[in-house]
Each structure stands twice: as C-alpha cells, then as structure tokens.
N, CA, C and O of each residue as an XYZ file, in Angstrom:
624
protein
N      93.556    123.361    121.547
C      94.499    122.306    121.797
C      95.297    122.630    123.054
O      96.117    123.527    122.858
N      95.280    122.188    124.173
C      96.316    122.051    125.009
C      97.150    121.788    125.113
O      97.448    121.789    126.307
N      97.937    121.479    124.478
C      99.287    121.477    123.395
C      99.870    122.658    123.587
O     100.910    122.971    124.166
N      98.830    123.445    122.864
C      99.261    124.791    122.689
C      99.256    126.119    123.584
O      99.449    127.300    123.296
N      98.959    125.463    124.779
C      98.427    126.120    126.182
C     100.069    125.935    126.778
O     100.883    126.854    126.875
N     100.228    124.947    127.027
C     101.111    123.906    127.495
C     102.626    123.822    127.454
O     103.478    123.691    128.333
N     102.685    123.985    125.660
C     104.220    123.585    125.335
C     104.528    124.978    123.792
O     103.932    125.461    122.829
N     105.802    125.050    124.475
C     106.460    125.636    123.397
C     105.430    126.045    121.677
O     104.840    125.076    121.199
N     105.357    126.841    121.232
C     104.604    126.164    119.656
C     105.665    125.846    118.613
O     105.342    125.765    117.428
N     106.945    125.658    119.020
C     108.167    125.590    118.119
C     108.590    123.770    118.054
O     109.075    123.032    117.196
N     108.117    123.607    119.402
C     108.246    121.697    119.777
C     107.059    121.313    119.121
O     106.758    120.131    119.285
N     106.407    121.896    118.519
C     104.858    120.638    117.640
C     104.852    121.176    116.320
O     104.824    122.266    115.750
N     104.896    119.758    116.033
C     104.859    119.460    114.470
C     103.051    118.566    114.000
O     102.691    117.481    114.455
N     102.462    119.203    113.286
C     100.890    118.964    112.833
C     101.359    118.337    111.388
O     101.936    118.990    110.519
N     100.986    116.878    111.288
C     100.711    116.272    109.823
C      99.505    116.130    109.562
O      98.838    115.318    110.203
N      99.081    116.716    108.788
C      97.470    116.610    108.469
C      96.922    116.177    106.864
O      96.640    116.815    105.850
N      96.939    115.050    107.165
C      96.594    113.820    106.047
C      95.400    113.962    105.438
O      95.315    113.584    104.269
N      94.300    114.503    106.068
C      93.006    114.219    105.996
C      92.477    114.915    104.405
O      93.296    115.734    103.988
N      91.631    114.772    103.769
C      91.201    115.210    102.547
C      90.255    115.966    103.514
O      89.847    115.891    104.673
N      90.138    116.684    102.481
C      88.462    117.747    102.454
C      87.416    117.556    103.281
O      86.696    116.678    102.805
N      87.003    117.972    104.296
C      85.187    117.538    104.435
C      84.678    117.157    103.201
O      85.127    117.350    102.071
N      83.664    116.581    103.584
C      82.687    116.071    102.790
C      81.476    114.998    103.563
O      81.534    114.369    104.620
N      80.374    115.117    102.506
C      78.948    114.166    103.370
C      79.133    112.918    102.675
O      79.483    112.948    101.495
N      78.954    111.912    103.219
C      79.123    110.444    102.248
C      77.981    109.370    103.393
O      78.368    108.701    104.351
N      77.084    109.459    103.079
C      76.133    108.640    103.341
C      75.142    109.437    104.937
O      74.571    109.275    106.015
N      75.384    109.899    104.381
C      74.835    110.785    105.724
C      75.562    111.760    106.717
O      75.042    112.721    107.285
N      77.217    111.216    106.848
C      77.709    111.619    107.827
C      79.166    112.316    107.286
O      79.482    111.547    106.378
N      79.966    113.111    107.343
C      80.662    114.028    107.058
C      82.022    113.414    107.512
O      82.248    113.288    108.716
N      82.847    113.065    106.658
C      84.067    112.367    106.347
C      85.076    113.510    106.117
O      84.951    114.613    105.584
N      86.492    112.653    106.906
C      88.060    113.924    106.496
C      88.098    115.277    107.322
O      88.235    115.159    108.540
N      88.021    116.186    106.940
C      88.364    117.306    107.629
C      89.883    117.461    108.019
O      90.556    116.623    108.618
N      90.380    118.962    107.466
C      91.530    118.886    107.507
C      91.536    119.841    109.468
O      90.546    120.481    109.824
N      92.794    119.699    110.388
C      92.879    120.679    111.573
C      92.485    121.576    111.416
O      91.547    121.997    112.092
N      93.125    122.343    110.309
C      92.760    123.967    110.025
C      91.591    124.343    109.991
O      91.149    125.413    110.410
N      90.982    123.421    109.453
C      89.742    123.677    109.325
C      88.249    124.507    110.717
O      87.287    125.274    110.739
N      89.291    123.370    111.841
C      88.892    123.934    112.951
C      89.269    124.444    114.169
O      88.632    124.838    115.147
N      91.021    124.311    113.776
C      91.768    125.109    114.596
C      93.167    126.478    113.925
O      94.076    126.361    113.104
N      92.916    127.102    114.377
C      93.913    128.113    114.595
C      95.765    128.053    114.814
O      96.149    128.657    115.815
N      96.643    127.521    114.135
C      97.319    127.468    114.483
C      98.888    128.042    114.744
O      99.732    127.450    114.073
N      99.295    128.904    115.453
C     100.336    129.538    115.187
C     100.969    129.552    114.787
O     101.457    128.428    114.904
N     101.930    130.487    113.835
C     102.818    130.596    112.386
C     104.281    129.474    113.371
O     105.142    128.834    112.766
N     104.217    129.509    114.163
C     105.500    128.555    115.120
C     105.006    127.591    114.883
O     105.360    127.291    113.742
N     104.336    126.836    115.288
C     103.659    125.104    114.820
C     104.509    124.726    113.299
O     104.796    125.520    112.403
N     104.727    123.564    113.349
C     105.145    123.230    112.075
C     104.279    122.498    111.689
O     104.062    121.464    112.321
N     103.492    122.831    110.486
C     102.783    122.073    109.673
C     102.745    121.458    108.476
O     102.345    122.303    107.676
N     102.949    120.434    107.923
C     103.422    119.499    107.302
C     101.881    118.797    106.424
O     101.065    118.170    107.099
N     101.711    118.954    105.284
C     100.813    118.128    104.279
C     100.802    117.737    102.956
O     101.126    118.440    101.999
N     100.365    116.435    102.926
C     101.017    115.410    101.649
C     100.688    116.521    100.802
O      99.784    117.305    101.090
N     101.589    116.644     99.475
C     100.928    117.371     98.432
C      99.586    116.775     97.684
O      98.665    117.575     97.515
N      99.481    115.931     97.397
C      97.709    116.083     97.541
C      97.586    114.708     97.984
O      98.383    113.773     98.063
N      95.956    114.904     98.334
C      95.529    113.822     99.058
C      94.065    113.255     98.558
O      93.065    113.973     98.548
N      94.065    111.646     98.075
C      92.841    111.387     98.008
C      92.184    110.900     98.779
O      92.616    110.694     99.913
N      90.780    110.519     98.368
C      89.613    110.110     99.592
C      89.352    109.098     98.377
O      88.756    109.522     97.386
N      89.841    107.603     98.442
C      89.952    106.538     97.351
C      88.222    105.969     97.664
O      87.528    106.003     96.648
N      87.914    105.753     98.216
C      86.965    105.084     98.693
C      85.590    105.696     98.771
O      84.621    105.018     99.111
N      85.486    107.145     98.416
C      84.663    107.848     98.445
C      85.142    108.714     96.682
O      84.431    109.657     96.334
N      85.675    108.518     96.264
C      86.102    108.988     94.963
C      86.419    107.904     93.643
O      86.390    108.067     92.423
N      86.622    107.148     94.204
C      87.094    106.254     92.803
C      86.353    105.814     91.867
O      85.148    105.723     92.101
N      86.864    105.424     90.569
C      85.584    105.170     89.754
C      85.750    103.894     89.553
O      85.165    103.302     88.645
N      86.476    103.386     90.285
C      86.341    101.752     89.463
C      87.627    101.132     91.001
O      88.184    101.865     91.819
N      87.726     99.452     90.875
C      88.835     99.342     91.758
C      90.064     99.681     91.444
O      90.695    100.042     92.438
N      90.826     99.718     90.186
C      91.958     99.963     89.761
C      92.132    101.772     90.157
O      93.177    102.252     90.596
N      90.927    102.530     89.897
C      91.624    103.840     90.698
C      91.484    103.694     91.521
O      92.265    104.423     92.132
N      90.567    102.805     92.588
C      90.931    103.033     94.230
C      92.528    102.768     94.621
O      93.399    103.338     95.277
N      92.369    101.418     93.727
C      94.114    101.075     94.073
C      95.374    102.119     93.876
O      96.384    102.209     94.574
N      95.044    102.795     92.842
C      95.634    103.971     92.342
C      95.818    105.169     93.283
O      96.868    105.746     93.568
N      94.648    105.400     93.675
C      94.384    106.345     94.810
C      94.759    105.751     95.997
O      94.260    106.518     96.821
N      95.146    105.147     96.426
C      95.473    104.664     97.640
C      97.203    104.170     97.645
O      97.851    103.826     98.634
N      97.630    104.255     96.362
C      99.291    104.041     96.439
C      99.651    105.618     96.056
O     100.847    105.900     96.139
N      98.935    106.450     95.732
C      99.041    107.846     95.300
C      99.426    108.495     97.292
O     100.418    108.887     97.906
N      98.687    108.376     97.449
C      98.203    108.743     99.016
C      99.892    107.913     99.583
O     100.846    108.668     99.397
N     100.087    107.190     99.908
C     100.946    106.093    100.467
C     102.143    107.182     99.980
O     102.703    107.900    100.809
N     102.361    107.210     99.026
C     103.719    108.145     98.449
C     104.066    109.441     98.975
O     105.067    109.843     99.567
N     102.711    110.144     98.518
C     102.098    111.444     98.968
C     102.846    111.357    100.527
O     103.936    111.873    100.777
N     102.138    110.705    101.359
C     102.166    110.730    103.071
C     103.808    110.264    103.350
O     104.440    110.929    104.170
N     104.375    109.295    102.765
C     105.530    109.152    103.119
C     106.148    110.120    103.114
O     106.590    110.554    104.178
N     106.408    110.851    101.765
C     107.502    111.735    101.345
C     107.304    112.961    102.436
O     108.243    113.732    102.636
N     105.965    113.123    103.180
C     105.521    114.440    104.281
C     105.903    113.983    105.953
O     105.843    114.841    106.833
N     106.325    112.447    106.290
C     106.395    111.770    106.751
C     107.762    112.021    107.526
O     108.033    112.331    108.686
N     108.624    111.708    106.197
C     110.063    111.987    105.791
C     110.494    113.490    105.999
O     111.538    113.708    106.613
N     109.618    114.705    105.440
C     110.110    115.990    106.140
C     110.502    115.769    108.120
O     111.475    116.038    108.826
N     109.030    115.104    108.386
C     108.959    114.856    110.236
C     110.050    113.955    110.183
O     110.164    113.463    111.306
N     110.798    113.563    109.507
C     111.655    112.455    110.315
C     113.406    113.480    110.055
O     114.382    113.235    110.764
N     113.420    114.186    109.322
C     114.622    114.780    108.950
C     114.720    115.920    109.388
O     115.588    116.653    108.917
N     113.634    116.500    110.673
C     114.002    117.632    111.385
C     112.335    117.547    112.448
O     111.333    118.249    112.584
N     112.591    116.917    112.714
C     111.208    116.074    113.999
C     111.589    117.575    115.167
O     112.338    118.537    115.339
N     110.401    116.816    115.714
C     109.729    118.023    116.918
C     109.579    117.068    118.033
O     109.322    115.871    117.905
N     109.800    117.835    119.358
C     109.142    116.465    120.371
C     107.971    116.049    120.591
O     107.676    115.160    121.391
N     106.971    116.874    119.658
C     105.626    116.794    120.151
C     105.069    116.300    118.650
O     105.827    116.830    117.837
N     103.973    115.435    117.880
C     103.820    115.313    116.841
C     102.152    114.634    116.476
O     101.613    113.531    116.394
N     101.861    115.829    116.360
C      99.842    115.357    116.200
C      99.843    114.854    114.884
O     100.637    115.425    114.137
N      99.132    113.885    114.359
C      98.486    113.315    112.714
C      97.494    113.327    112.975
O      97.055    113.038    114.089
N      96.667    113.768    111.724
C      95.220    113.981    111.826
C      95.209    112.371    110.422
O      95.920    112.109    109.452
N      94.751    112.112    110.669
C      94.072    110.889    109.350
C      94.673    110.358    108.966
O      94.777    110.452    107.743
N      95.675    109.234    109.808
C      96.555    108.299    109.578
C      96.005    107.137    108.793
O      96.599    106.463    107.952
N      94.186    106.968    109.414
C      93.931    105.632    108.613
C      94.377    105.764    106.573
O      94.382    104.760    105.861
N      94.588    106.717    106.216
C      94.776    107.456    104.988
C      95.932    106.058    104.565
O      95.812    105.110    103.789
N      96.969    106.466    105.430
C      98.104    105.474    105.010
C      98.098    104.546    105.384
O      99.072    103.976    104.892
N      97.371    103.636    106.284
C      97.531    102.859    106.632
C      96.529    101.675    105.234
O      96.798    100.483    105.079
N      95.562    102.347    104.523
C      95.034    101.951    103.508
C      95.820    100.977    102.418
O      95.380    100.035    101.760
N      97.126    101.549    102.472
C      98.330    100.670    101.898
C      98.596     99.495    102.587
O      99.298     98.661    102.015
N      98.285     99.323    103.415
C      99.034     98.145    104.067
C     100.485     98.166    105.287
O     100.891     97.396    106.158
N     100.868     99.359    104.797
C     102.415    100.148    105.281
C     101.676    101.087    106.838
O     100.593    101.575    107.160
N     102.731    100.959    107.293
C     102.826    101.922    108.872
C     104.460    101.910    108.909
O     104.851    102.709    109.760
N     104.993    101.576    108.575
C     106.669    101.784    109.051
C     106.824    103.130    109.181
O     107.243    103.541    110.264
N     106.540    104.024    108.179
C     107.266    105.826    108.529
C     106.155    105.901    109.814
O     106.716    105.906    110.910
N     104.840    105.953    109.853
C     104.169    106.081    111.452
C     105.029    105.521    112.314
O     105.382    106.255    113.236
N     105.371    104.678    112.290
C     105.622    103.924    113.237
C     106.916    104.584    113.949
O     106.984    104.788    115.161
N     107.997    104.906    112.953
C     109.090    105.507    113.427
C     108.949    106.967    113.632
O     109.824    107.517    114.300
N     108.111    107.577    113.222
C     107.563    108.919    113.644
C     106.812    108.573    114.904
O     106.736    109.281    115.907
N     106.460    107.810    114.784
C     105.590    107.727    116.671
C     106.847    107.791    117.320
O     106.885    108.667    118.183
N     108.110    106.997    117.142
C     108.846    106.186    117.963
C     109.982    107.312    118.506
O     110.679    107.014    119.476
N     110.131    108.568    117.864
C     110.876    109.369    117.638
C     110.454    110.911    118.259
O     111.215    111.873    118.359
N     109.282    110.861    118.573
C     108.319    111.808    119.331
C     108.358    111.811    120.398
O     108.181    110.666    120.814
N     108.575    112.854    121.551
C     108.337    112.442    122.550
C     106.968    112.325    122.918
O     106.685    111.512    123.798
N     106.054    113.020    122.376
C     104.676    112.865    122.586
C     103.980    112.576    121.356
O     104.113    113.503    120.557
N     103.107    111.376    120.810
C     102.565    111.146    119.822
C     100.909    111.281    120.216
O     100.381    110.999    121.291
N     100.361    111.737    119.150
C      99.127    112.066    118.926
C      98.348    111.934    117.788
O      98.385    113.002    117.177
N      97.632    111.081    117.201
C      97.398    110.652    116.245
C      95.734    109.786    116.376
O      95.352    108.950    117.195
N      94.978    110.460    115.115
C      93.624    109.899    114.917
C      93.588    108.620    113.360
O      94.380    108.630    112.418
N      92.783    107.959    113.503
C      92.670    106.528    112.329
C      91.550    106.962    112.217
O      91.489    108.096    112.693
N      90.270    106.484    111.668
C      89.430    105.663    111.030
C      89.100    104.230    111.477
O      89.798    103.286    111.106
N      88.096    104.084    112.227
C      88.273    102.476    112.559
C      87.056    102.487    112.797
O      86.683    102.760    113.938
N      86.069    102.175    111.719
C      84.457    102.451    111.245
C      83.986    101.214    110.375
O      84.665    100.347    109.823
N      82.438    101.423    110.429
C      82.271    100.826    109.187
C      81.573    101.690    107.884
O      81.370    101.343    106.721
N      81.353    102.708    108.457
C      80.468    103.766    106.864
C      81.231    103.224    105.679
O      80.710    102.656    104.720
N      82.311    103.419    105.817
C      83.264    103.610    104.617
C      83.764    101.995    104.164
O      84.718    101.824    103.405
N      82.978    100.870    104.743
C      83.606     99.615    104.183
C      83.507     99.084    102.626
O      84.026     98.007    102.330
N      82.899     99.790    101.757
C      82.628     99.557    100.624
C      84.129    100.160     99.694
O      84.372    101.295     99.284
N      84.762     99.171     99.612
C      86.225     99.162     98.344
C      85.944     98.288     97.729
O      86.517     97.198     97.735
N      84.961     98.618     97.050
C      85.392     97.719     95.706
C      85.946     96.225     95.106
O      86.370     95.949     93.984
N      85.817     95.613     95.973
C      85.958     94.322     96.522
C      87.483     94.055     96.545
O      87.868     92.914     96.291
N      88.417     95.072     96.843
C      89.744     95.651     97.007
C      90.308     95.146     98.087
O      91.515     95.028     97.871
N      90.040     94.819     99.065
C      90.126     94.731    100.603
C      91.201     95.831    101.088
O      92.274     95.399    101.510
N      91.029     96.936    101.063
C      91.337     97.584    101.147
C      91.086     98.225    102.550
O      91.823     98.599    103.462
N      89.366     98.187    102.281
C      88.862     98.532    103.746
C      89.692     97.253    105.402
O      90.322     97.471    106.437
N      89.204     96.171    104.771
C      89.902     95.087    106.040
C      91.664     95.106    106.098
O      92.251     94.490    106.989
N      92.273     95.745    105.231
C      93.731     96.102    105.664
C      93.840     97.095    106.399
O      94.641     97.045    107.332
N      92.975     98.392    106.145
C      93.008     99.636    107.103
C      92.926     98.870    108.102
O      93.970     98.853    108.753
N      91.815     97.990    108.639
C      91.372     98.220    109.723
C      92.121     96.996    110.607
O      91.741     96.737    111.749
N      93.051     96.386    110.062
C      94.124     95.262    110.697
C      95.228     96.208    110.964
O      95.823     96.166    112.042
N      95.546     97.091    110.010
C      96.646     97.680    110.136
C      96.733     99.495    111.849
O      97.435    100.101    112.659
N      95.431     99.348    111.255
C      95.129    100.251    112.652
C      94.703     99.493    114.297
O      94.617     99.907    115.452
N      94.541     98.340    113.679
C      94.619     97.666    115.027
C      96.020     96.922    115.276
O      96.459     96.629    116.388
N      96.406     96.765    114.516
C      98.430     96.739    114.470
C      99.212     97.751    115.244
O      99.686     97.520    116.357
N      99.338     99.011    114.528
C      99.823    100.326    115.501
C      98.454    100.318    116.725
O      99.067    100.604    117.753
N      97.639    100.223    116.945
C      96.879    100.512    118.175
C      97.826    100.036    118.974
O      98.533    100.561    119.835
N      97.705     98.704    118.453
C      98.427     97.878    120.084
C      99.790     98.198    120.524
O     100.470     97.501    121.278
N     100.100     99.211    120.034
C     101.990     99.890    120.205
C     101.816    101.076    120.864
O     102.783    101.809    121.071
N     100.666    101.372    121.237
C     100.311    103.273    121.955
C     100.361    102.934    123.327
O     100.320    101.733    123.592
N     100.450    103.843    124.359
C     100.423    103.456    125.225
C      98.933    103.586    125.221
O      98.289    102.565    125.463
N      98.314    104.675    124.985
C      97.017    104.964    125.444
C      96.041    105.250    124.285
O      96.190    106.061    123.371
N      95.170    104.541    124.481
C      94.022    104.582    122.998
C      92.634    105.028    123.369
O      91.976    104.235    124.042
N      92.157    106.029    123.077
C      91.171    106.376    122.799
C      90.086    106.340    121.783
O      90.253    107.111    120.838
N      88.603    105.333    121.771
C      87.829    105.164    120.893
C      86.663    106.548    120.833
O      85.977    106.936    121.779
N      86.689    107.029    119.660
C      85.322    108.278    119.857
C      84.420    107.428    118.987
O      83.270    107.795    118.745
C-alpha cells in the first residue's frame, strides 16, 4: 500500500467489512486486507464483529434479509468507532456489504470526514441471485449513489 510508504501509519484507519474468502461459482468472493497485506501495529484497524456473506449463505429469503440487517448493524456500530476518533486517511474494504441495506449515511459521513477516502463495492453480476429479495438491485443503485459523490472512481 502506498499509503503506507507515504503517510504517517498513525493517520490510517482500515475498515474491513469483507467476510472470508471463499469460491462461489467459480470465482473467489470477500477476502478480508489482512489476508493480503501486512499491516503495522500503528494502522488502526477496525471490524464489524461478525460479518455475513447473505447471498452466498442464506437458507431461505427471510435469512438473507436477516443476514443483511445483521451486517447493516454489525458495520454501523464499526463505522461509529471511525467517526468518534477518525483518522485523515480511511481505506474500506467491502462496502457493497452495507450498502445491501439500502443505507450509506455512516459511509457517507465517514467519506466526508476523511481527508483521503478509499474504498472498494461490489458492482457485479456473479452474485445477483437474492432470493427474489432485491437485495442484489439495491446494492447496486446504492453503489452507484455514493459512486457519483467520489471524486475519482475506479472500475476493476
């Protein structure tokens, strides 16, 4: 991370939303940072106490729904640590997570409050199968909602 080349490791704060790796139709979903980076005991790192993968786990629509207001709570309340002692610098790994709710307001004011925001979504189709929940077409309104508020967007 050049981040970490760059700036202080005491100014960045890491929220890392993401559930577990895992394979789901071929291709390997979630992944938490740690997983593939190193990060110094200075970094502040911040993660929901647990986190589901609704859409790749649920057994029916009522637990997706379940799992996806579980998550929403989860991410706020980790949200809320970043907002009650914020950093100027602030990476999220797997925002589309919360945005699954319908909600972006704590993103939004955590972007707004950063001097540098950094943040990855979900904006696919592997994963469009919820359960006839629409769950999937709110993520993906709601990530094209905050898109249009970044200065700079990058598609991988």
């Amino acid at each position: 991370m050049e981040a970490l080349r760059s700036e202080n490791p005491e100014s960045i704060t890491v929220v890392d939303m993401a559930p577990e790796e895992r394979l789901y139709k071929g291709k390997f979903i979630g992944g938490k940072i740690t997983d593939t980076v190193t990060l110094p005991a200075e970094v502040g790192l911040l993660q929901p106490r647990k986190i589901n993968a609704p859409r790749y786990s649920a057994r029916d629509r009522d637990d997706l729904i379940r799992q996806v207001q579980e998550n929403r709570a989860s991410i706020e309340e980790t949200l809320d640590l970043f907002l009650a002692e914020q950093t100027p610098i602030l990476f999220i790994n797997d925002l589309s997570l919360y945005f699954q709710s319908g909600r972006f307001e704590k993103a939004l004011e955590a972007m707004v409050r950063a001097e540098t925001f950094v943040a990855n979504a979900y904006h696919g189709e592997i994963l469009e199968d919820d359960l006839g929940t629409g769950i999937s077409l709110t993520e993906r309104k709601v990530v094209e909602t905050f898109a249009a508020r970044t200065d700079t967007l990058i598609h991988l």
